[in-house]
N, C-alpha and C positions, 0 to 999 in steps of 0.2 A: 551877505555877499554871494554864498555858492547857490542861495536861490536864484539870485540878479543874474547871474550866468546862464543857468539851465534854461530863464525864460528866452534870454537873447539869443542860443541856440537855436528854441525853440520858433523864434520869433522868423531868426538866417534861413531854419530849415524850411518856414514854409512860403517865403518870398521866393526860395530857391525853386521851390516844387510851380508855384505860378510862376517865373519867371521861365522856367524851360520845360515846363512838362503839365501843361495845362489843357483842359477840352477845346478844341480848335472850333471854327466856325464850322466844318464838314460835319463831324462830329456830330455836335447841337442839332443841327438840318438834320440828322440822316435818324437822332434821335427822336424829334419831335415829329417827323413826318410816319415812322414807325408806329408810332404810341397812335398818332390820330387813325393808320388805316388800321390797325388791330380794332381799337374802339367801334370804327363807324361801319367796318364789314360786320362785324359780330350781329349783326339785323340779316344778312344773307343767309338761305337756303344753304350753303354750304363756306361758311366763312371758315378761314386759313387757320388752322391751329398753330404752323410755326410762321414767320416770315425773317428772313436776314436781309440785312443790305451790306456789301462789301465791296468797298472802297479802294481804290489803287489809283494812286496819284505819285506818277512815272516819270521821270527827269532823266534824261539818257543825252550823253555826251559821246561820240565816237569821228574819231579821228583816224586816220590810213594815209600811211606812207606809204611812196612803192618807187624805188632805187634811186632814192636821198630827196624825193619831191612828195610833195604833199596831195594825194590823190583825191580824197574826199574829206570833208567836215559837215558834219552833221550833230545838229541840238533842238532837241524835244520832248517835249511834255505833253503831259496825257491825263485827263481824271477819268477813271472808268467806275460806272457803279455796277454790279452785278448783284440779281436780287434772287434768292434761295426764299420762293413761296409754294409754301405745302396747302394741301388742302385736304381730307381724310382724317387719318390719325397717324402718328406713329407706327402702326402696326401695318398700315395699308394707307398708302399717300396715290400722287399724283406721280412719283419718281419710279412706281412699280416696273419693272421690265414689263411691255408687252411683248409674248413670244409670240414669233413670227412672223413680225414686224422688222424693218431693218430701225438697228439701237443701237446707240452710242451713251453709253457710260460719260463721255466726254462731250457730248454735243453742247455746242454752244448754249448757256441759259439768256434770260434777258436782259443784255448787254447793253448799258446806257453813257452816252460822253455826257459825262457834268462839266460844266461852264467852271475855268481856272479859276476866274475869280470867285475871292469869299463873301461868296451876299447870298445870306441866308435865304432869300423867297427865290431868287434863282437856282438855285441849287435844290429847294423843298420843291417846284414848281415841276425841275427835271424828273424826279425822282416821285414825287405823282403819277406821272405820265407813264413811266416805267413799270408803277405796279400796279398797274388798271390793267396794262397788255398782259403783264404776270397772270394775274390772277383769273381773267380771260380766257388764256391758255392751259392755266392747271384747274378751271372747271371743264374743260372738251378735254384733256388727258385726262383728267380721273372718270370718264364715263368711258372711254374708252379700256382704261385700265380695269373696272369694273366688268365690263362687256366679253374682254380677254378672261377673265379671271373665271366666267360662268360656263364657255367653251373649251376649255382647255386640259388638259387631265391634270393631278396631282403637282404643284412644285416638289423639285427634290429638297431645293431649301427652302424652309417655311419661318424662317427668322423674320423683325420686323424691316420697316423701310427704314426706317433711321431711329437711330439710338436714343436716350436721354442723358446727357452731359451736364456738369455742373457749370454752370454761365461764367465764364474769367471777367474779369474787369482788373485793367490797367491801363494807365494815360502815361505812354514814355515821352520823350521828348522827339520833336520834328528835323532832323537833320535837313541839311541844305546842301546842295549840289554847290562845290567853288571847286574851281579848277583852274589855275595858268593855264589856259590854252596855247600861248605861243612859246610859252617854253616847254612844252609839251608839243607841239610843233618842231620843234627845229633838234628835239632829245630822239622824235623817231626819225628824222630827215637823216640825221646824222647814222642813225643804226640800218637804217635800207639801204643807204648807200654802199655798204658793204657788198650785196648783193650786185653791185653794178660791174664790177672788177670782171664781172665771169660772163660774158657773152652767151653759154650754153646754160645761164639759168635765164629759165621764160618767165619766172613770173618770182619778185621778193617781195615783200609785203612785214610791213610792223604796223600792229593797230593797237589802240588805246580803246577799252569802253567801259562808260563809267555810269553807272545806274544807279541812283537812290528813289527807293521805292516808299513813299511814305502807306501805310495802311492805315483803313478805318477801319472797324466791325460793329457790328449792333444787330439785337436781337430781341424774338418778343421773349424771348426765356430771361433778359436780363444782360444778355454777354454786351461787354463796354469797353474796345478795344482800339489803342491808337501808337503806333511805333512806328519805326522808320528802319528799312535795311540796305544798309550801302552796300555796292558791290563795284571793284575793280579789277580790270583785267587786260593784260596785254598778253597777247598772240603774235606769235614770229611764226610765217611761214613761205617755204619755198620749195618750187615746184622746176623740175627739167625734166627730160624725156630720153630714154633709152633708144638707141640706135632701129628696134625693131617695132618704134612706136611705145611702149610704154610709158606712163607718165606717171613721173617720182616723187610723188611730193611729202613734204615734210613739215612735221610742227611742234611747236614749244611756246606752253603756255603758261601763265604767271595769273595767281587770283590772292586780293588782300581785301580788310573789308576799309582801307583807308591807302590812299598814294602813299604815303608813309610804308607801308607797311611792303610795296612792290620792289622790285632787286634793279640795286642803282645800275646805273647807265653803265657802268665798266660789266659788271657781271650779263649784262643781255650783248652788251660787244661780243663779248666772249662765247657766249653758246650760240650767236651768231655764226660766228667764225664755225665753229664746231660743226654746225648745221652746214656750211657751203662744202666744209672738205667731206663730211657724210654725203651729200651730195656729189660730188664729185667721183667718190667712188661705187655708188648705187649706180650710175651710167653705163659703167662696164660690168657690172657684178653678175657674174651668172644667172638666168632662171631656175628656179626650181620647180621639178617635179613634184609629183602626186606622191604622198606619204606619210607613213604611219608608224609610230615607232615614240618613243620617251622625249619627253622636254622639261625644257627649265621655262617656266612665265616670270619676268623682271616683277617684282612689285606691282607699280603701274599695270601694268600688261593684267595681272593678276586680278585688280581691283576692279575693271573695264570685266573682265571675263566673268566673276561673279556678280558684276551689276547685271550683264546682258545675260546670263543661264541661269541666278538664280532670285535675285532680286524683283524683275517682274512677274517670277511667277508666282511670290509673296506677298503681291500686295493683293488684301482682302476682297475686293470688287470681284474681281474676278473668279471667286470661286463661288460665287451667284449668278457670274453669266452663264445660260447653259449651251452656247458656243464657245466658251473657253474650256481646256482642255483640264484644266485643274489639277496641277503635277500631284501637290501636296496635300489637294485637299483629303482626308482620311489616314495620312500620316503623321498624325500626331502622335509623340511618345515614342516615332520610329526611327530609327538609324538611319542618315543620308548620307553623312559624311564621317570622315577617319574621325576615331574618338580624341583625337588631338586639337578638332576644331571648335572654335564655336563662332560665329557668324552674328553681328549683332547692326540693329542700327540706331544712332541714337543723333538727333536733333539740337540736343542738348550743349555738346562740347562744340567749341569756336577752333580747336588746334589737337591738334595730335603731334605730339612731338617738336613742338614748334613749328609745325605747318599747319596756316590757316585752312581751314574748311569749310567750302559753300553751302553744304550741307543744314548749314545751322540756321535755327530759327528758334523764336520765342512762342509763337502761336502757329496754328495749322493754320490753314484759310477757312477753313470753321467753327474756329474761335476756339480752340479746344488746346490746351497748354502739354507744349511737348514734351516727349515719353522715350525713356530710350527702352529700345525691344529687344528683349535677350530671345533672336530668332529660331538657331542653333545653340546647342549647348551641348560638351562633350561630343559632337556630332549626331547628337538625337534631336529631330523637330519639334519647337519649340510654338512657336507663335507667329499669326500672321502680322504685317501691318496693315494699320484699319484705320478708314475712315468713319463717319459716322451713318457706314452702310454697314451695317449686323450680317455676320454668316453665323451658322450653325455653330455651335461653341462658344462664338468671338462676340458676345452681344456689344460691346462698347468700343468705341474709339480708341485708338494711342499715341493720338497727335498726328496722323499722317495725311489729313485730308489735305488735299494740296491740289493747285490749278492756277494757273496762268491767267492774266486778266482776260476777261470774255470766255471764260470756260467754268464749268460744274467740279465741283472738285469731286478727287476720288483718292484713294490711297496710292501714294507715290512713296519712292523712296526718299531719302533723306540722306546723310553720312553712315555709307554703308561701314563697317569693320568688318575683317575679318582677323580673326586673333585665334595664332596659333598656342597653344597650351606648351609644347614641346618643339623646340627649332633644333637648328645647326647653323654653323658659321657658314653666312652665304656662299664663302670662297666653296665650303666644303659638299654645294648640292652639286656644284662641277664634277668634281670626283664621283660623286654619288650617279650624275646620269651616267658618265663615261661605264661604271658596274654595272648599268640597268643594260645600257647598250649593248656588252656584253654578253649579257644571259639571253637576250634576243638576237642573236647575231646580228647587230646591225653595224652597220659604219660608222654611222654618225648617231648622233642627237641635236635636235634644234634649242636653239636660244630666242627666243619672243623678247624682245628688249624694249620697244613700244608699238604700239597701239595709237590708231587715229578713231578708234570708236567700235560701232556695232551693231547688230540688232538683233530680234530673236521673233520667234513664231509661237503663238500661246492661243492660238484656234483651234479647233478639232477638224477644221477640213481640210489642214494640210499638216504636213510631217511636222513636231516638234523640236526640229532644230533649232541650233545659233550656228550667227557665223561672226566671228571676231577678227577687225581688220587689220591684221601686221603692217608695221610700215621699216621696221629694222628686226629683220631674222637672220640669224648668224646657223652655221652647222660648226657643231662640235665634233671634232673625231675622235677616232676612240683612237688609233696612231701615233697621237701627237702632232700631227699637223696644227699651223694655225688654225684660227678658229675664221670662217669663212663665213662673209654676206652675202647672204643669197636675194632675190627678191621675185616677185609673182605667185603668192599664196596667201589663202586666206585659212584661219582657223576656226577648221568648223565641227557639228556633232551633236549627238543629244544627251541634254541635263545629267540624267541619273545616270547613264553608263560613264560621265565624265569626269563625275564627283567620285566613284567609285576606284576611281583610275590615282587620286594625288597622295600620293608614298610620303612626303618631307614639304618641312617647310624653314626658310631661313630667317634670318634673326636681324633681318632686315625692316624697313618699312615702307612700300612708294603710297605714294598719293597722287590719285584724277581727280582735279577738281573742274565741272564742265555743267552743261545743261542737259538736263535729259528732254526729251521729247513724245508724248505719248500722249491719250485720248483727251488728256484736263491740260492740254498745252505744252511749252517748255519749263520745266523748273530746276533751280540749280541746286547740284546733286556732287556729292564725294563720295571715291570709292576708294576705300584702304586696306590692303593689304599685303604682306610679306609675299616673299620671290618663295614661289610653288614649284616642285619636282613632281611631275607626270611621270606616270608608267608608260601611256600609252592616248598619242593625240593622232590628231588625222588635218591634211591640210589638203585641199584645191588648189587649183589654179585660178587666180585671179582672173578677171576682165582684164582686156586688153583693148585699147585703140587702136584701130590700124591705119592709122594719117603717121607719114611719115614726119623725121623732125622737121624742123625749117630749114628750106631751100636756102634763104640767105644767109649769111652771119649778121648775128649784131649789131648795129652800125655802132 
């Protein structure tokens, strides 16, 4: 009898594995057409030692309302194949930097639309086509890479071009894009409409977008990968304009990796609502001047600030370009930060604290199974993240290759953390700047409470600043005064003198969960970390318009 069982188990578990997690028709195509060009170049002069094809097949749904009416609808699908073919070796490819040449790390590789439907000689026929031009193109780059390589003095990094990985193989299951459109329709009608009460907001807007990205992978090394990652997301945003032309806008956004999982319709009313009276008050709220002195960064704020000063200058590509500035490179084992921090990112976890995180993924986009990076540790430098471009030290991968359909992957970030070893009760960094404020005679100290984004500079031919874009900054007195919104400053500075500058960290947690944008595309990215106590920050003056409000009212 307890065999009888085991086999019927046995029997459930693998109807279940074909029934939802089986090799697709994509798949099969992108395997057999691999296996045949590996075979039949191997008679070339310089036939390809690696070749990948990777597959993104895109289902995107987005929806916008704007003050209770339905503005746009839009639903699309996409197959993109992108094909990763070498020619050389490992050690010296066709992906070589040529110096002196204008390069992009991220330039577009050979980007191909595969036909939706599943018919295998359509699909092998596309993808023929595609790696004929490939391999076209990376026999004139490798002679030119060679030709560079003969004129040129010494590289300072002499690692190879790409790594050796152990080939993943795994077949999950194919999720499908279902969505009620019209009750998703008439749930954001109803939450814009809010925005309409107010004559001096120009612009409300509620959008829905929902993305399930099925993925292929295949490879001549072996790699055999097929998953799906859903991604949703709605965005509340509203925009008015200060009496001397400033324009205020404001945003609040929600990420789940299923509808389920997004904040019911009472709870988006409500920081609606929140958003129109924040608004309402940014209209009159004083500008603020140029200055420098202690601050507190909200979480959020926080997590935005260490993606844009620290996070791109971590990822490994970059300390192989020799136009990048390479903060960290030869810091390893060195102190950048309070021995309280350590700074990590990791792929791996789907939540942090019960907040979902975009961050997360099961495979890189080169097939190479995710890694979480312990970056910083006690505040000593720790480790890059890497793609399977090798620097000096770092010969391998740790799941970071990452890139956008129609783009070359390179090392991106993932779910940043930053985790404080030693906090205080957030109430208590208030008190804490009002002391800092103090010993500097200053008036005030600023509150950073969110962040609409950011960017940062990681060349050598211009300063390596950031500049980090407040959209709710408060002054704290030291008095007692209320605590006051200010608005028209941007927070800006360079890396190392900044990391140097954070005293305290709270016992809090915020979460950005958004896309980042950078040379291998857009990819979605979380940044988490605890509300930071600055010594010492520095702000600008914002951009400003100078178109006056609207001449008329409202109608």
């Amino acid at each position: 009898m307890k065999l009888k069982i085991i086999q019927i188990i046995l029997i459930f578990q693998f109807i279940v594995y074909w029934t939802f997690a089986q090799e697709s028709v994509v798949l099969k195509s992108a395997r057999a057409e691999l296996n045949r060009t590996m075979t039949e170049l191997k008679s070339q002069p310089r036939p390809p030692y690696f070749i990948s094809y990777s597959i993104n097949d895109v289902h995107t749904v987005r929806i916008t309302s704007s003050f209770g009416k339905l503005l746009t609808i839009d639903s699309n699908r996409r197959r993109t194949l992108d094909i990763d073919l070498r020619v050389g070796d490992y050690q010296l490819d066709n992906t070589h930097i040529i110096r002196g040449a204008s390069f992009s790390f991220g330039s577009s590789r050979s980007s191909v639309d595969l036909p939706l439907e599943d018919d295998e000689l359509a699909i092998r026929s596309a993808i023929w086509s595609g790696t004929d031009r490939s391999y076209k193109k990376a026999i004139e780059t490798y002679e030119k890479v060679l030709a560079n390589k003969a004129v040129k003095v010494q590289e300072e990094d002499t690692s190879a071009d790409f790594s050796r990985e152990k080939p993943q193989k795994y077949i999950g299951e194919e999720i499908k894009l279902k969505l009620n459109t019209s009750e998703w329709i008439d749930r954001l009608n109803r939450i814009s409409s809010l925005f309409s009460a107010n004559g001096w907001i120009y612009s409300g807007m509620v959008s829905l977008n929902v993305e399930v990205t099925t993925k292929y992978f295949v490879s001549s090394e072996g790699g055999l990968l097929q998953y799906s990652e859903p991604s949703y997301r709605i965005f509340i945003s509203g925009r008015t304009k200060a009496d001397d032309g400033m324009n205020l806008p404001l945003y609040k956004s929600y990420f789940s990796f299923s509808a389920d999982g997004l904040p019911k319709e009472e709870t988006l009313i409500n920081d609606t609502k929140k958003m129109i009276d924040v608004l309402g008050k940014l209209r009159t709220a004083p500008l603020m001047q140029t200055f420098s002195g202690p601050a507190i960064l909200s979480g959020e704020a926080s997590g935005v600030f260490f993606h844009e000063i620290f996070g791109h200058r971590v990822e490994g590509h970059r300390q192989k370009d020799p136009n990048s500035s390479q903060t960290f490179k030869g810091f390893e084992n060195k102190s950048i930060l309070p021995d309280f921090i350590d700074v990590l990112f990791d792929p791996t976890i789907n939540k942090l604290r019960g907040i979902e995180l975009s961050g997360y993924y099961l495979y890189d986009d080169q097939g190479v199974k995710a890694e979480k990076v312990v970056s910083v540790e006690n505040g000593i430098f720790k480790n890059f993240i890497m793609s399977r471009s090798p620097i000096e030290n770092f010969p391998r991968s740790n799941g970071h290759g990452r890139k956008q359909a129609g783009y070359s992957a390179v090392s991106r970030q993932s779910n940043l953390i930053v985790d404080a070893k030693k906090t205080v009760p957030v109430n208590e960094l208030r008190n804490m700047l009002i002391e800092e404020c103090k010993k500097q005679d200053k008036e005030f100290g600023l509150y950073f409470e969110k962040v609409q984004g950011g960017f940062t500079f990681t060349g050598r031919t211009i300063p390596n600043a950031f500049n980090v874009q407040p959209i709710l900054v408060y002054k704290i007195y030291v008095d007692g005064r209320p605590d006051e919104l200010v608005r028209g400053v941007d927070l800006i500075g360079t890396p190392l003198t900044t990391f140097s500058k954070i005293i305290a960290a709270g016992d809090d947690i915020g979460v950005f969960n958004g896309i980042c944008g950078a040379e291998s595309g857009g990819v979605p990215v979380s940044a988490c970390s605890p509300s930071l106590l600055v010594s010492m920050i520095e702000v600008q003056k914002k951009t400003k318009s100078q178109a006056k409000p609207p001449l008329l009212p409202s109608p």
